[in-house]
Structures are given as structure tokens and as C-alpha cells.
N, C-alpha and C positions, 0 to 999 in steps of 0.2 A: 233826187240827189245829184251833185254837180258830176259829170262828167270832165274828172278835172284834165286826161289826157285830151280834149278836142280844144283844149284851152291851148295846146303847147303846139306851133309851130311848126311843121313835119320835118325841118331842116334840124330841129333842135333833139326833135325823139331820138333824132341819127348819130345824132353825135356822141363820142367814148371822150369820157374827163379824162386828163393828164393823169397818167398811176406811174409816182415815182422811184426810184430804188427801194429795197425793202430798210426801213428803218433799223436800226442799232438794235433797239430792243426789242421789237417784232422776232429779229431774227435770232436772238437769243431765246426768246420766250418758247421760240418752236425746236428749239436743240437742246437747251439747255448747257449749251456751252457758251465762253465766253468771246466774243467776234472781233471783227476788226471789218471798219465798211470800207471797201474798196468800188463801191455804186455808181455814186453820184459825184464824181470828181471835184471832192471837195477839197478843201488844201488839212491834209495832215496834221500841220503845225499848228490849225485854230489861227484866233483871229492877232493882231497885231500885242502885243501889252500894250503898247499905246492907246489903240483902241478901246479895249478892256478897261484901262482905270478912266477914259473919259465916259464910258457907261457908266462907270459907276458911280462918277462924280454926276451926273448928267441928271439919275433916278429919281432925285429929289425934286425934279422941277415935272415929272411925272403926272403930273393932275394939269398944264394945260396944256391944249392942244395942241398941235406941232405947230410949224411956219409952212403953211399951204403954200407956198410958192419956193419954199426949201433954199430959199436967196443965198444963202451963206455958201453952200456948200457947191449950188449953182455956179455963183460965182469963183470960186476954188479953181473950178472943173473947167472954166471958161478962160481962166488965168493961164492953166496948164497947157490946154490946147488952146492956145490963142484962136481963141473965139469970141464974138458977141454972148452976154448974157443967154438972149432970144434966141440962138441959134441950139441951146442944152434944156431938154424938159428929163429930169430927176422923176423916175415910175419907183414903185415896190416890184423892181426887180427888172429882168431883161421880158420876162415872160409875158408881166402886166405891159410893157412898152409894146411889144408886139401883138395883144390885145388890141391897144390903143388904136395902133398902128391900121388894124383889120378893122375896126370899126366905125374910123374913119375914111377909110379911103375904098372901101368894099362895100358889097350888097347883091341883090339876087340882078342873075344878068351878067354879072363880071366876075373875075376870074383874076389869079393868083398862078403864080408860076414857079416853082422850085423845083431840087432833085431828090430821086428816090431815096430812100435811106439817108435821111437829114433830119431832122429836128423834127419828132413827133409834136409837137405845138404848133407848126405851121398848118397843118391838117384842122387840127382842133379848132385856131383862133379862124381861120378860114370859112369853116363851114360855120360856126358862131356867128359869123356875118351876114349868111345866107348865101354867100361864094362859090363859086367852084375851083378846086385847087389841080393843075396839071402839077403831073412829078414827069419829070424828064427820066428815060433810065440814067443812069452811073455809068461813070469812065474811068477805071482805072480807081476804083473806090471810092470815086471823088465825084464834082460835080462835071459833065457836058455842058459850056458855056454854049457852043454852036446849038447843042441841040436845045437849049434854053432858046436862044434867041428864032430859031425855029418853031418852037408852039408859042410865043406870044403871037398875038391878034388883038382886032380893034377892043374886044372887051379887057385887054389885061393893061391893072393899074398897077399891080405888086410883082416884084419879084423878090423872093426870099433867096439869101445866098449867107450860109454859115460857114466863115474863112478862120479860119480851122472848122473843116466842117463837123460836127458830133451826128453819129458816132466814128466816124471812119478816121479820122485826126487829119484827113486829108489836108491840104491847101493849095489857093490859088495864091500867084505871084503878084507882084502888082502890077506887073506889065499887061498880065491876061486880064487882069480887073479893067484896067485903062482900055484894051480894044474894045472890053465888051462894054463899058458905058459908053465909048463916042458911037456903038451902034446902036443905042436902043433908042423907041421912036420917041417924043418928049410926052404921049401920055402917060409912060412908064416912072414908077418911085421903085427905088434899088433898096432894100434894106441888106447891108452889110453887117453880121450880126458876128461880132469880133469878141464874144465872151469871152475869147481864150487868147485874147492879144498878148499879152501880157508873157505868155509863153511861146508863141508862136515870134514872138521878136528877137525874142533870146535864141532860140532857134535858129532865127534867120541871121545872127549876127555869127553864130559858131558855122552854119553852111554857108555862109557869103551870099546869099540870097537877101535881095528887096520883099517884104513881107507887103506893104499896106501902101499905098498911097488915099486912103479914103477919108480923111482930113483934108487934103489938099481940093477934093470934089467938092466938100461940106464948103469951104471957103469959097470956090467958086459958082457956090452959088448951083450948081447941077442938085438932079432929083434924085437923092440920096440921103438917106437916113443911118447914119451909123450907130449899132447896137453895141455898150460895154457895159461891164459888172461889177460888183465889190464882191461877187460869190466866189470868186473863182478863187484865182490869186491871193484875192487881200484877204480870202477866209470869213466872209461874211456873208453866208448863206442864210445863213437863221435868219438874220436881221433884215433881210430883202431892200437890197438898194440898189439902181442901175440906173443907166440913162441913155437916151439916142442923141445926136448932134445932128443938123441939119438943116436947110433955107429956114429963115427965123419965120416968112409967112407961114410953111408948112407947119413949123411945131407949134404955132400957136394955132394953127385946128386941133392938132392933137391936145395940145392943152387942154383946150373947151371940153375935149371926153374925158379927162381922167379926173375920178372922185377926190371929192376933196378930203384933205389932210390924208394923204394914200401913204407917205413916208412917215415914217414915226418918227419922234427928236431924239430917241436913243438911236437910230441908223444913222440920220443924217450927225450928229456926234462924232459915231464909228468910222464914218467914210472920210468925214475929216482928220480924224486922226491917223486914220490908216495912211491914208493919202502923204502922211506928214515922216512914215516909217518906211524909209527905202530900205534898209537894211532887211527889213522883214520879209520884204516883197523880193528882195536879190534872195535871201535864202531859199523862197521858195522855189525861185525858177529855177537856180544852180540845181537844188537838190533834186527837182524833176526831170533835169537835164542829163542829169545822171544815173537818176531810175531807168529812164529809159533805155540807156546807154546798157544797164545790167538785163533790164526784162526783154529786151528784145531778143538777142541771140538766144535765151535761157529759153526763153517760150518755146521760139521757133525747133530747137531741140530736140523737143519733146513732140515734134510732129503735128505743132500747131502753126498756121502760117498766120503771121502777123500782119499788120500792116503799118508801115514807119508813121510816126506821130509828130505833127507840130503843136502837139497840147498836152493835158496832163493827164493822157489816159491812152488805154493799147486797146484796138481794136482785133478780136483774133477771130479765126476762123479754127473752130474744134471740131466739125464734123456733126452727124444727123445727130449725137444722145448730147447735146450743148443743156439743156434744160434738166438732162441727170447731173451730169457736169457740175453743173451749177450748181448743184443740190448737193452734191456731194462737197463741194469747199463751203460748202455751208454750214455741216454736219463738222468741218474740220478748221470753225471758225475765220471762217471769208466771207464775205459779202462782194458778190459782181452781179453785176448789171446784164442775166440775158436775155439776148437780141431777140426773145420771140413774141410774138402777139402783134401790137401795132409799129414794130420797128420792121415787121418783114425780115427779118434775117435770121432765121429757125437754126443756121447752121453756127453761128457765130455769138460771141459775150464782149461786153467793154471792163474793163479794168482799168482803176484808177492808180495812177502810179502813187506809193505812200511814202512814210518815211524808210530808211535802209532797212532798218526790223522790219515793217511791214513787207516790204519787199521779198526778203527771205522768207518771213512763214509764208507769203501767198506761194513761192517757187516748192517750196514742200508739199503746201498742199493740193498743188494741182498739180504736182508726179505723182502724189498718194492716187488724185483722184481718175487722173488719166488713167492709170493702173487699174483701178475698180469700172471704168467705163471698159476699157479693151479686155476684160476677161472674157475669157469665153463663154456663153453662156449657158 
């Protein structure tokens, strides 16, 4: 009989698959209460109504297969940021572009560079390639650019850098972006993984702070990949749509690796439409803008230290029982996201900021549940 483990590559045995928030009904199914997810910092509101009637005007054409090269929406995107077509490749999501990203320009022998407590897929799509992944520690809950630029060597071709970083909501400026690309050596590609732009600008326009200059690299032609989403903001998680922008020879290697018909024609639809609803997209930022503004002092309160967020979600810090914690706004219809297992951060949960409802029941039920953690035992 086959020995089907000697079949799988030792790089591959090693590896832990992506385990996402706990789903809506998962987490009802195990309480039998009724929840509200505060997980996966999706956008509260759902997806555009624009969006929404072009799916479902869209359904009928259903039976043929998408437009593999997603031209229409491509081009949209390239309209927006004045870019070349060539320089935007459209993935099933941010997570498959960064897939992409490791598959192409990684392998055993070479190495990958990013910071601690950042984005549990960089690990994953990494060692998937056969790669080894350096993590720099954290600065200020954020990433250490110096000390980034200190473990690269001759074998590193990636560096991963999430601005807004998740889970910490940190960010870099655009200044610090700019010293740290004129230092890196050119066998280096920068992936700037911006899923939370969209918030993070709004942000920077209320704190007078420069957010991004990482368009401006893409145009000039430097080795940088910029990562955005239609999950976040425009509420279109389900439908998986995202893209990178970047030197049009690079993305067209990544091209050659992404399966064909990877976007569905109900996404690329949505992201047009969405694309087409500013008002929808200003509500969400205002209203996140202003969650925050409520959950931060409220948290910190209660003897949790927060950390301030340029995204849509609070990074806290609860103390050693975070994983009872947790349990407990769950029992009290909350869903958050804790920090333990492969996020490394045993002490700490991410919360999504929601609608103003949401917002209050979560501030009840983590005094209820603070309360039930500090009793005495």
C-alpha cells in the first residue's frame, strides 16, 4: 500500500493552513445564543446596494465562465490609479496575490523578511514555497524598518510589510516607507500590503499625517508590489476580489502562476459597482472613524491597554486568561478574534470595530466579561 506521507515534501508536512475567525454560525451553534462577529474586520454594513442588484442582475449569465484576464474591472482599477493596464493583476483576494507573489519569486534557499506579529499568511504562503521566513521583533507594536533592513542578505527577494499592519492597526508614514525603499539592495521586491487603505487615509487626513506614497514607487518603476481589497471597506469579503499594482514585467510572471478563471464574474460585477458607490465607502470610513474614537478610551478603562488603530479594528492587550476572555463575549454574543496559537500573542484579542449597536453591546459584554475573568478564584 502507498505510503502516501513520503509522497509530501517535508516543507509541506510543516506547514499550519490559514484558521480564520470563528464563523457566525459556528459560534452560535456552540452557545446557542444569538452573535454578532466582531473577527474578521469585515465592514458591518455589507456590501454596497449597488453592488448587491449588479449580482443579481449579473446571476443569469451564470453558466459561462468568467473573463480570465478580468479586463473590465482591470481596467477601472488602472483608470483610478493612473496606471497601465500591465502594471494591475485582479487575484481571488489579497491572500491568493500573496500566494502568487511566494510562488513566484521564492524557493528553497531564499528567504523572506517581515515583522513579528503581522499577518499570519506571510509564514504560510512562505514556507508553501519551500522558503524560509525571518520575522524581525516589533517596535512599538509595529514593524522595525532598521531592523528589517538588517536581516536581509544575499538570499532575500521578499519583504512583507502590512501598512496598516494587522493585527496591531499600527502604521508606517510615507516618509519611513520612502527611506526604507531608497535603502534596499535591487535584488529585493517590497510587497506593501495596503488592505486597510482605505481607512488608514481617512485617518491620516483627520491626524494630518502622509499615509502612502506606494503608487508613486509603482509608477516609477521600483520593485514593489502594492497589495489592495474589495474585503475590507467595500464589504466584499465573500466574493473574494483584490489586486496588486506593480512593474508590468513583474506582474506579468505573476500572471503566468495564477489559475485560470481564479475571479468569478459575480465579484468582478461587485467590485465594479462598488467601485462606482463613494457614498457607501465614506460611510464606512466615517462610521469606523468614530468607533474608534468611542472604543478606545472605553476599553482602555477597563484596564485593557489598547493600541491606537489606522484600521478597522482594536488591537488590546487583556492579560494571561485573553482566550477565557474570549470565551466568555462569546457565551455573551461577541465574536473577537484571540491572539493565541499562530499569532503569538497569548496575552492579547483584535476586535473589529462595528456598527454604533455593535459597538455598545461589545462595551457590555466585555465589562460583564472582564468581571467574570478578575473574580477571584
Amino acid at each position: 500500500m502507498t505510503n502516501l506521507g513520503k509522497l509530501i515534501p517535508d516543507h509541506l508536512k510543516k506547514l499550519d493552513s490559514y484558521k480564520p475567525g470563528k464563523a457566525l454560525r459556528q459560534a452560535e451553534w456552540e452557545t446557542g445564543v444569538r452573535c454578532i462577529k466582531l473577527a474578521s474586520n469585515e465592514n458591518p454594513f455589507g456590501p454596497s446596494p449597488l453592488a448587491i442588484e449588479a449580482i443579481r442582475a449579473a446571476t443569469s449569465e451564470s453558466h459561462f465562465y468568467p473573463d480570465n484576464g478580468v479586463v473590465e474591472l482591470t481596467a477601472r482599477l488602472a483608470e483610478i490609479h493612473e496606471l497601465d493596464p500591465s502594471q494591475i493583476l485582479v487575484t481571488a483576494g489579497g491572500t491568493t496575490l500573496l500566494d502568487i507573489v511566494a510562488r513566484t519569486l521564492l524557493g528553497p534557499g531564499l528567504n523572506a523578511v517581515t515583522s513579528k506579529l503581522s499577518f499570519i499568511v506571510y509564514p504560510i504562503v512562505t514556507q508553501a514555497a519551500a522558503a524560509h521566513l525571518i520575522e524581525v521583533p516589533t517596535l512599538n507594536d509595529g514593524y522595525d524598518l532598521e531592523g528589517i533592513l538588517r536581516a536581509i542578505d544575499g538570499n532575500t527577494r521578499v519583504v512583507y510589510i502590512a501598512n496598516p499592519n494587522n493585527p496591531t492597526g499600527t502604521v508606517l508614514d510615507a516618509q519611513a516607507i520612502d527611506r526604507f525603499l531608497a535603502r534596499l539592495p535591487a535584488h529585493v521586491v517590497t510587497v506593501l500590503d495596503e488592505a486597510y487603505y482605505d481607512f488608514a487615509s481617512y485617518f491620516a487626513a483627520q491626524r494630518g499625517r502622509e499615509y502612502s506614497h506606494s503608487l508613486d514607487h509603482v509608477r516609477a518603476g521600483r520593485p514593489v508590489i502594492v497589495l489592495r481589497t474589495f474585503s475590507k471597506a467595500h464589504g466584499l469579503a465573500g466574493l473574494r476580489v483584490g489586486y496588486g499594482m506593480g512593474p508590468a514585467e513583474l506582474m506579468g510572471y505573476l500572471a503566468r502562476m495564477k489559475p485560470a478563471f481564479m475571479v468569478s464574474s459575480l465579484a468582478e460585477t461587485a467590485a465594479l459597482a462598488a467601485l462606482a458607490d463613494e457614498d457607501h465607502l465614506q460611510r464606512a470610513v466615517e462610521n469606523n472613524a468614530a468607533g474608534a474614537e468611542l472604543l478606545t478610551p472605553a476599553i482602555a478603562a477597563m484596564g485593557v491597554r489598547v493600541v491606537p488603530t489606522w484600521a478597522n479594528f482594536l488591537f488590546c492587550h487583556a492579560g494571561e486568561d485573553v482566550a477565557q476572555l474570549c470565551q466568555f463575549l462569546q457565551e455573551d454574543g461577541v465574536i473577537v478574534r484571540p491572539m493565541t496559537g499562530p499569532w503569538r500573542a497569548p496575552d492579547a484579542f483584535r476586535v473589529t470595530i462595528g456598527t454604533p449597536e455593535h459597538n455598545q453591546h461589545f462595551l457590555s459584554a466585555l465589562k460583564r466579561a472582564r468581571a467574570r475573568v478578575l473574580q477571584p478564584k
